[in-house]
N, C-alpha and C positions, 0 to 999 in steps of 0.2 A: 550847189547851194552854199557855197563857200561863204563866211561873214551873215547867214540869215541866221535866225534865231528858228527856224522850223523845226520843234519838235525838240525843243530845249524847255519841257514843263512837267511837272509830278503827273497829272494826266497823260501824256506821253509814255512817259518814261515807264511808267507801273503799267501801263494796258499791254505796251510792247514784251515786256519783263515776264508776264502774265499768259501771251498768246507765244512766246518763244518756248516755254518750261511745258506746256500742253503740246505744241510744234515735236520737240523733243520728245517728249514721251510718248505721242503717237508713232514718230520713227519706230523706237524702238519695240513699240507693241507689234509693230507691222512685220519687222524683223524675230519675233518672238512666233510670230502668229495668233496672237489674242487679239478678236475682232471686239470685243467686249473693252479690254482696255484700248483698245484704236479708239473706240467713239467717245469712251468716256475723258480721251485725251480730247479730240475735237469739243467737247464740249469746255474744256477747257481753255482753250484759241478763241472760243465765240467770247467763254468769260470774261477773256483778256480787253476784247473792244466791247462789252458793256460796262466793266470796271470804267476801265478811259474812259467814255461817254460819259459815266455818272461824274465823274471826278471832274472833269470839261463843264456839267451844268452848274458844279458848285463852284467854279470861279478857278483852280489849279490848272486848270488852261491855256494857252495864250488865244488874248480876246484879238476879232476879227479881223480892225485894223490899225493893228500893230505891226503882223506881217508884210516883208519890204514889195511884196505881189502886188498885195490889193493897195498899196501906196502908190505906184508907177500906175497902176488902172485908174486910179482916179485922177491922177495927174494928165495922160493922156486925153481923158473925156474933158477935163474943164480946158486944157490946151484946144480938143477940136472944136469947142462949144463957145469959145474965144473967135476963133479961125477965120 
């Protein structure tokens, strides 16, 4: 993904930030042996991508096609639609 912008936005960044620090802490709950901090770490991970989500519907995103994916997808379809 060298040169995209995939995943360069404050939604991103904080959901990932968010589901890594829960990640973490469940490791080491698992290595502690506390099933009670395990889950309440996973609930933490889920946090992380409803954070992102929420932050993605108010605009801190990057919007759909912007990304260089769905750019070549369309380029493709109006070249066969050309043909």
């Amino acid at each position: 993904m060298a040169g995209s912008s995939h995943g360069h936005t404050p939604a991103a960044w904080t959901g990932v930030i968010i589901a890594f620090i829960g990640f973490c802490a469940a490791g080491a709950f698992i290595v502690m042996a506390q099933p009670v901090g395990f889950w309440a770490s996973m609930a933490v991970v889920l946090l992380g991508g409803v954070v992102g989500g929420i932050m993605r519907m108010m605009g801190l995103g990057q919007p759909k096609g912007v990304h260089p994916v769905h750019q070549v997808t369309e380029e493709r379809e109006t070249a066969s639609a050309k043909g």
